[in-house]
C-alpha positions as CSV (number, residue, x, y, z in Angstrom):
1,X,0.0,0.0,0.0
2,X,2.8,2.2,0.8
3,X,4.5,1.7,-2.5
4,X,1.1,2.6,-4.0
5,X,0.6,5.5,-2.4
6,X,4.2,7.0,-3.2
7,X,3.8,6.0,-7.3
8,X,0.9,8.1,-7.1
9,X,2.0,11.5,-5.6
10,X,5.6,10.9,-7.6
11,X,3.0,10.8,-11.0
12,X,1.6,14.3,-10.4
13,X,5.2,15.6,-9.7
14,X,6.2,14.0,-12.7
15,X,3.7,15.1,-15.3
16,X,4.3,18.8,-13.6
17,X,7.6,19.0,-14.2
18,X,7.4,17.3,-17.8
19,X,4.8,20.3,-18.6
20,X,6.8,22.8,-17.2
21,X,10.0,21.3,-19.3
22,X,7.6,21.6,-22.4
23,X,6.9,25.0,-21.6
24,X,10.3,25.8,-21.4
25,X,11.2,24.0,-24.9
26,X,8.2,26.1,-27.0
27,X,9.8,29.5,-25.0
28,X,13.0,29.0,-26.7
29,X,11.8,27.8,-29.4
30,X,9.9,30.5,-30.3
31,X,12.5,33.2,-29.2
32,X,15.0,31.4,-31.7
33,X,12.0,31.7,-35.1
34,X,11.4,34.9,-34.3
35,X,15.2,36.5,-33.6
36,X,16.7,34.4,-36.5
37,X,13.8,33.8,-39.2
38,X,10.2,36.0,-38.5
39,X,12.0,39.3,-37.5
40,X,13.6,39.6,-41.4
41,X,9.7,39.4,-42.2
42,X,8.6,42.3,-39.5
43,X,11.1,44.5,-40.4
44,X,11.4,44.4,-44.2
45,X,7.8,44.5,-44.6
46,X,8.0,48.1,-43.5
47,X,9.5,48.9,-46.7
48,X,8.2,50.3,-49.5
49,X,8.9,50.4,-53.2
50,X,9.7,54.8,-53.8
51,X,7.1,56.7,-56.0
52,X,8.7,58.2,-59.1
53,X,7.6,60.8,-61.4
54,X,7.9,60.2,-65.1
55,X,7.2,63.3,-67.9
56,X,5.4,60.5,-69.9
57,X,2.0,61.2,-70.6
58,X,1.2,57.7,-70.2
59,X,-1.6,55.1,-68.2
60,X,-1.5,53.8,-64.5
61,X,-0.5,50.6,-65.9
62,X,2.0,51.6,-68.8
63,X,4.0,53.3,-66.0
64,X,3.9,50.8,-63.8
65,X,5.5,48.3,-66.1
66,X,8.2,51.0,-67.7
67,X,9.6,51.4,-63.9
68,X,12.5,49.5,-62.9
69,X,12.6,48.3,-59.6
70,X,16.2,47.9,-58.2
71,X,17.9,46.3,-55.3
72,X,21.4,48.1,-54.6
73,X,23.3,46.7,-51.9
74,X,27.4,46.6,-51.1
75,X,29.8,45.1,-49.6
76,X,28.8,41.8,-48.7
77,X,32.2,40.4,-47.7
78,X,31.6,36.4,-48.0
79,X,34.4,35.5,-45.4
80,X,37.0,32.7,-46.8
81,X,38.7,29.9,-45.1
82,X,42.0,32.0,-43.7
83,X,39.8,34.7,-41.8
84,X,37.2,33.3,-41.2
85,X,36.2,31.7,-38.3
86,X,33.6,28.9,-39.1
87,X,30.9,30.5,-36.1
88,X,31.2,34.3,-37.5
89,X,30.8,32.6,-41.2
90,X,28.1,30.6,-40.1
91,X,26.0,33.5,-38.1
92,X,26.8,36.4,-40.9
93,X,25.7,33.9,-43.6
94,X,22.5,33.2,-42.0
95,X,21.8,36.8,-41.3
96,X,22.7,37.8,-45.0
97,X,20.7,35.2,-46.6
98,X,17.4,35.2,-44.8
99,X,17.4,39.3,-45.3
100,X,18.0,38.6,-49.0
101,X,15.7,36.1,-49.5
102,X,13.0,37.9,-47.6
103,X,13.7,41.3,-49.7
104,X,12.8,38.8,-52.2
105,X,9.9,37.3,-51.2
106,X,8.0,40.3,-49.9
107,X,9.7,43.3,-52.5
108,X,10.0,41.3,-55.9
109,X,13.0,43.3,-57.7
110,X,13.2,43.4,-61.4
111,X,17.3,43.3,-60.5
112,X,19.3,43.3,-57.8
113,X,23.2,45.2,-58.0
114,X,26.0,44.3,-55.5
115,X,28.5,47.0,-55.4
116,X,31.4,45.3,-55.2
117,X,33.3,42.9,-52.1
118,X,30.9,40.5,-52.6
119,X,34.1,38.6,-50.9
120,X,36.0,38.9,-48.5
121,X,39.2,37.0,-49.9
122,X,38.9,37.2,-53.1
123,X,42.0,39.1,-53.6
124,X,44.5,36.3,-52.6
125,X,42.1,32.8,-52.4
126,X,43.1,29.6,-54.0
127,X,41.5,28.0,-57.0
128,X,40.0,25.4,-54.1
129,X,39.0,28.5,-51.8
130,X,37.4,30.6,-54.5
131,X,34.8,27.4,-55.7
132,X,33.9,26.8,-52.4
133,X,33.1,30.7,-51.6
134,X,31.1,31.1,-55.5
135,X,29.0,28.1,-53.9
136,X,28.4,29.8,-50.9
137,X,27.6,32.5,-52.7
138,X,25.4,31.1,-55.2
139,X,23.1,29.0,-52.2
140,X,23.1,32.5,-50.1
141,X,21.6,34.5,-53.3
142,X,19.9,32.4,-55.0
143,X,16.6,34.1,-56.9
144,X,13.9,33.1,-59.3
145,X,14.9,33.8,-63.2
146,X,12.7,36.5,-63.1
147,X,15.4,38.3,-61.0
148,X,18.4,39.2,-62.7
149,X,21.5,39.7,-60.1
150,X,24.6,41.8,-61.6
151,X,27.9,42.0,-59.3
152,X,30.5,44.2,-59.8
153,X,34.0,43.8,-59.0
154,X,35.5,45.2,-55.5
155,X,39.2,45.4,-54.3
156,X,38.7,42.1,-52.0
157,X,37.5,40.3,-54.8
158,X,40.5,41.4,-57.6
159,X,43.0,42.6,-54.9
160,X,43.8,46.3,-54.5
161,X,45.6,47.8,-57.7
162,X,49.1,46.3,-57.1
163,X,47.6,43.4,-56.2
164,X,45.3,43.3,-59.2
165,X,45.9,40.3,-62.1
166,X,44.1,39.5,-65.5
167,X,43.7,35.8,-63.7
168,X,41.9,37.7,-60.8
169,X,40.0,40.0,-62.9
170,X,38.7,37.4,-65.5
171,X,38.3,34.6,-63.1
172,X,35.5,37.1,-60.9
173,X,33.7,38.2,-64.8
174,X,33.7,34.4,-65.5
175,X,31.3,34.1,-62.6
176,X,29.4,37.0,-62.9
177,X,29.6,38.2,-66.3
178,X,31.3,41.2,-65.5
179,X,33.8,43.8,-67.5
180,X,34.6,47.1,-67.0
181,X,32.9,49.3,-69.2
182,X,30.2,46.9,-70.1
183,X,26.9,48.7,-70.7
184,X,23.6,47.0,-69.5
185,X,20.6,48.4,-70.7
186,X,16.7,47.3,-69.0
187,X,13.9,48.9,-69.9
188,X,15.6,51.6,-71.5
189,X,17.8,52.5,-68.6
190,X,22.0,52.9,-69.3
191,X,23.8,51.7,-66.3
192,X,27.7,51.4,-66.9
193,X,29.8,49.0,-65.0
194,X,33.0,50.3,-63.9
195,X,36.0,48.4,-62.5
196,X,37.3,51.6,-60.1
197,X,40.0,49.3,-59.0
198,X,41.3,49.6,-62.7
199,X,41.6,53.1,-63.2
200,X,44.7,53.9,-61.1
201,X,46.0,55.7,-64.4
202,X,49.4,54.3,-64.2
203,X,48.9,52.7,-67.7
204,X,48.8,49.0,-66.5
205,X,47.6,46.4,-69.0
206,X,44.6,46.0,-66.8
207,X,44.0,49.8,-66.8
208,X,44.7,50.0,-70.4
209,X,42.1,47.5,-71.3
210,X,39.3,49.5,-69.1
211,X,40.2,52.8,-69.8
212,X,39.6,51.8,-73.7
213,X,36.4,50.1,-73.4
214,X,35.2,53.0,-71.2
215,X,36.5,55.5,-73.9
216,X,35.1,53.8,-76.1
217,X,31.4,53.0,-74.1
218,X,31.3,56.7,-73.8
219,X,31.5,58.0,-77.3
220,X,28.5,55.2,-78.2
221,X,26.8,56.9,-75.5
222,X,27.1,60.5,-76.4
223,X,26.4,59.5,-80.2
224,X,23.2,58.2,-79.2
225,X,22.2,61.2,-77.4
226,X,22.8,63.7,-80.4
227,X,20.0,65.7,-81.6
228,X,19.0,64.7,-85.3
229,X,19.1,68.2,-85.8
230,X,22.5,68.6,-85.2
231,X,24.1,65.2,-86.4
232,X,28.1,64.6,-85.8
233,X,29.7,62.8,-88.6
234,X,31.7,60.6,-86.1
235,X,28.6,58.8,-85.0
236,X,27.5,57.4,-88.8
237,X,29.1,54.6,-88.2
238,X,28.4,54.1,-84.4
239,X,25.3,51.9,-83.4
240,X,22.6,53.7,-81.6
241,X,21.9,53.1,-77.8
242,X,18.8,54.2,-75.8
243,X,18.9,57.9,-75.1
244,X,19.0,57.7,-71.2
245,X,21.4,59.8,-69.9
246,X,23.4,56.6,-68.2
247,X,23.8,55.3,-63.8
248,X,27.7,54.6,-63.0
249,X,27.7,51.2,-60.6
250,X,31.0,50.9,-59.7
251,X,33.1,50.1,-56.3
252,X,35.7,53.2,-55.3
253,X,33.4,56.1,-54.6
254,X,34.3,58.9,-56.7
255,X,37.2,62.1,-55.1
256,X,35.8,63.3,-52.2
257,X,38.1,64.6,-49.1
258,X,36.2,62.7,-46.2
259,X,33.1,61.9,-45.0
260,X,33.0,65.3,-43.1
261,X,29.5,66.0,-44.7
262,X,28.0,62.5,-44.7
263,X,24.9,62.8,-42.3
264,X,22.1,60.4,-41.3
265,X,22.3,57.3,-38.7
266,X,24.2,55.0,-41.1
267,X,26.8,57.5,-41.6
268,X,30.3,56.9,-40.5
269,X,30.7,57.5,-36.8
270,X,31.9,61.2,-35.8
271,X,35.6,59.8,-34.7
272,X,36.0,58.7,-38.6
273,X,34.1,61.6,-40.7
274,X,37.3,64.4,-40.5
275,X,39.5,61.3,-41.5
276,X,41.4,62.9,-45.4
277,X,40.3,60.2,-47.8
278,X,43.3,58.6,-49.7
279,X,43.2,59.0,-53.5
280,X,42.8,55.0,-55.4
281,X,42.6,53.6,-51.8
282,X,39.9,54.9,-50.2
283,X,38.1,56.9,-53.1
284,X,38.9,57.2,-57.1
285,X,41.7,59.8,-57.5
286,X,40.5,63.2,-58.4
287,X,41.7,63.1,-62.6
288,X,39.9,59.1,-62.2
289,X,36.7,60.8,-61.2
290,X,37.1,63.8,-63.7
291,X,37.5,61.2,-66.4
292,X,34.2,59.6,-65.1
293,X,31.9,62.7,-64.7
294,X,33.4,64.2,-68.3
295,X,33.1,61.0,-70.3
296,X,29.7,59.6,-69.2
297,X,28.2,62.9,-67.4
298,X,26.0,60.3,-65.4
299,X,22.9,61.5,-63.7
300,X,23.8,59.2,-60.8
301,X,26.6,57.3,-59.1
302,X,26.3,54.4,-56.7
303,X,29.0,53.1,-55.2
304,X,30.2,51.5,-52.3
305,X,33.9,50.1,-50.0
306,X,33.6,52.8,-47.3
307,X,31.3,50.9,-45.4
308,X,28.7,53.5,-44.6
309,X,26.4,55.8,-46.2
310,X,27.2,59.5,-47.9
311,X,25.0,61.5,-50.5
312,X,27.4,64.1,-52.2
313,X,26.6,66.1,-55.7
314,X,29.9,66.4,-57.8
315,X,30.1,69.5,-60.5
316,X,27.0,71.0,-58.3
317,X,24.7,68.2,-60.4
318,X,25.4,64.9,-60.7
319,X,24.6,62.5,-57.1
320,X,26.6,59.9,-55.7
321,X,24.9,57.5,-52.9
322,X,27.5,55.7,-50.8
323,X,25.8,52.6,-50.1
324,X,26.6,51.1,-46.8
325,X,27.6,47.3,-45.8
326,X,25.1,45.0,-46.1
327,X,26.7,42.4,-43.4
328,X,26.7,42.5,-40.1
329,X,30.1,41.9,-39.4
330,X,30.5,45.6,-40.9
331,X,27.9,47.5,-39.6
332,X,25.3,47.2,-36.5
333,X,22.4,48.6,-38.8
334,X,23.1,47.3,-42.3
335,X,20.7,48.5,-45.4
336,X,20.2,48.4,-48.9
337,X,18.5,50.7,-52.0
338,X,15.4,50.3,-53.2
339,X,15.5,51.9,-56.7
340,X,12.4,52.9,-58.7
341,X,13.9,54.0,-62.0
342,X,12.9,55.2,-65.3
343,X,14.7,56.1,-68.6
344,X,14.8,60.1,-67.6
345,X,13.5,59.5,-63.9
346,X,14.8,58.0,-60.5
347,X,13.8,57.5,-57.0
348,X,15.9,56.2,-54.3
349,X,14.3,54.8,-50.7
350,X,16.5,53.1,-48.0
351,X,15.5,50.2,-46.4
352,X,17.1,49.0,-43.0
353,X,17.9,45.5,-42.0
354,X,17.3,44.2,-38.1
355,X,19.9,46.0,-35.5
356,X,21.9,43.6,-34.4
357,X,22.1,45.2,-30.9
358,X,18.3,45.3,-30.8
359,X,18.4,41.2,-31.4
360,X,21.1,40.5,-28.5
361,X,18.6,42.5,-26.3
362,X,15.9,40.6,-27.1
363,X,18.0,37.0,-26.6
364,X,19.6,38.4,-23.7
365,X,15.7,39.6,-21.8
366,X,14.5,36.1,-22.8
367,X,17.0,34.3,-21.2
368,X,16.7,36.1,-17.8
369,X,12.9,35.7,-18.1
370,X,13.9,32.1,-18.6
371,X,16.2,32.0,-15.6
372,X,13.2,33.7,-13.5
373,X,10.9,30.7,-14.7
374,X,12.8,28.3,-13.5
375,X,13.9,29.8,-9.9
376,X,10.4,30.4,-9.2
377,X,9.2,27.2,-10.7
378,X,11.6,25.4,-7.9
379,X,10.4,28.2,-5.3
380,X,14.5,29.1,-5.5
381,X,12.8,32.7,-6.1
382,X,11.3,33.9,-3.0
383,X,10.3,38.0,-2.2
384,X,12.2,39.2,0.3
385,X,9.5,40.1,2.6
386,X,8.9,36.1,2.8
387,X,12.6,35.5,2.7
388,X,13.2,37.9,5.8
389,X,9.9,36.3,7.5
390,X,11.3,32.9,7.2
391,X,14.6,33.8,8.9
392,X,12.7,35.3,11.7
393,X,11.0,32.4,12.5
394,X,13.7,30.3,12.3
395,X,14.9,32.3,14.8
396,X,12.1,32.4,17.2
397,X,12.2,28.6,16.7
398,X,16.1,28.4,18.1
């Protein structure tokens, strides 16, 4: 009878504390979907796709589908197998992918541009090292065919100028189809893609090679924006482009001195902004970026490598958007650009990723609410009124 009676007050224990455990499981659970898969959802969803205003005397619908909408984003820096320690590499992955795939999801680009450093090392990896970080690559970004993805070439990925190499060079356009002074036209849009790294000016065959498709890029370009009025014999030969004045993608930023007048949250913190910019290292040298502006006179430039976001206007006209890291292991608050473009038109909209510090704070409150669970669940969590009651008695017992 005794046994009897003890299996049946141990059962109710039991079942208790199996419940409680359960409990406990779903908690975590749920903390874990929502800090490292439903909070990409919450936060991009705020987003929204930037209104622009076309001359075009044209229907709701017409408009609609002559906007291109455009994902810009930079500096991605896919770690390799020398720095990168495999639980940085595995978190920054994860955080990367799931923000890409649920800009995806929930925005639908028509393209998506990565400004350059799409890895981190590029510059000096092994044939062996490379595959394995393309893969990585590929399975992070992955995107339906309706999405067309266009990277361009950063100095991790092709090493800084003196570290540069045709090998380099054509084994990073081999994957992604990219070559200085290629022109990509959508929807009758010119954007030219520009290898900064190769325009150090110091005549190198690399630097040759761009220079002249750029040269040449440039003089299709102008051809095709000549008045039939006013027709200039050297463009009867030249094959006519879409007359969109063109949007520079390229790496390098153009000559600026600092990021003295960069303002807004994601700007580079006040200890770095008085920092002098050096020329071909930090930004395109000034006669690089004269070159640029004369050649193309673009009616936008996006670039990237500095990490955080700037807004300048060079010759008083012509904008240049720093676009800021997109990985975590640059910035707390990465973002992208959400681009609404037309042939004569643009609107840009930023769109901010999950804090990173905001996410610890959350992990960090759950797990003292957890601890608090379990004290008081074991009555190891007493007020101190009770606490200091219980001491009294014990001495009035002695």
């Amino acid at each position: 009878m005794l046994s009897s009676s003890s299996t049946t007050v141990k059962n109710p224990l039991l079942k208790r504390r199996l419940c409680f455990l359960l409990k406990l499981v779903c908690f975590v659970i749920s903390v874990l979907i929502f800090c490292e898969f439903l909070i990409y959802y919450v936060v991009i969803f705020q987003c929204r796709w930037p209104e622009v205003k076309d001359g075009a005397h044209v229907g709701k619908k017409e408009t609609s589908a002559s906007v291109l909408k455009a994902i810009i984003l930079a500096d991605t820096h896919l770690l390799g197998e020398i720095k990168g320690h495999w639980l940085d590499k595995l978190r920054r992955e994860w955080q990367m992918e799931r923000s890409f795939q649920t800009a995806l999801w929930l925005l639908q680009p028509d393209i998506v541009f990565i400004l350059g450093d799409v890895f981190d090392e590029g510059k000096w990896s092994s044939a062996q090292a490379w595959a394995d970080d393309v893969r990585r690559f590929h399975k992070m970004f992955q995107r339906p065919v309706s999405t067309e993805l266009v990277a361009i070439a950063g100095n991790h990925d092709i090493g800084f100028h003196y570290e540069m190499t045709t090998y380099k060079v054509k084994r990073f356009g081999k994957v992604f189809n990219f070559t200085s002074g290629k022109l990509l036209t959508r929807k009758g849009i010119n954007f030219v893609l520009v290898n900064s790294v190769a325009l150090e000016g110091d005549g190198c065959a690399v630097c040759r090679t761009a220079e002249a498709k750029l040269a040449a890029l440039s003089h299709r370009l102008n051809c095709s924006q000549q008045k039939p009025s006013h027709p200039d014999k050297r463009c009867s030969d030249v094959e006519k482009l879409p007359a969109s004045e063109p949007i520079l993608l390229q790496h390098y930023p153009l000559y600026r001195k600092s990021d003295a007048e960069c303002s807004g949250e994601d700007s580079a913190p006040p200890e770095e902004k008085n920092i002098p910019f050096k020329e071909n290292y930090d930004v395109l040298s000034q006669e690089a970026s004269q070159k640029l502006i004369w050649w193309f006179q673009p009616r936008l430039v996006l670039s990237g490598h500095t990490h955080s976001a700037c807004e300048v206007l060079h010759a008083g006209k012509i904008p240049e958007v720093s676009v800021p890291s997109f990985s975590w292991r640059n910035r707390n608050n990465p973002s992208f650009i959400m681009g609404s473009i037309t042939p004569t038109e643009f609107s840009l909209q930023k769109c901010f990723l999950p804090y990173e510090s905001r996410v610890f704070t959350i992990y960090c409150a759950a797990g003292a609410l957890l601890v608090s669970l379990v004290l008081a669940h074991f009555q190891l969590l007493t007020p101190p009124f009770y606490f200091a009651q219980r001491l009294i008695s014990k001495h009035k017992a002695v």
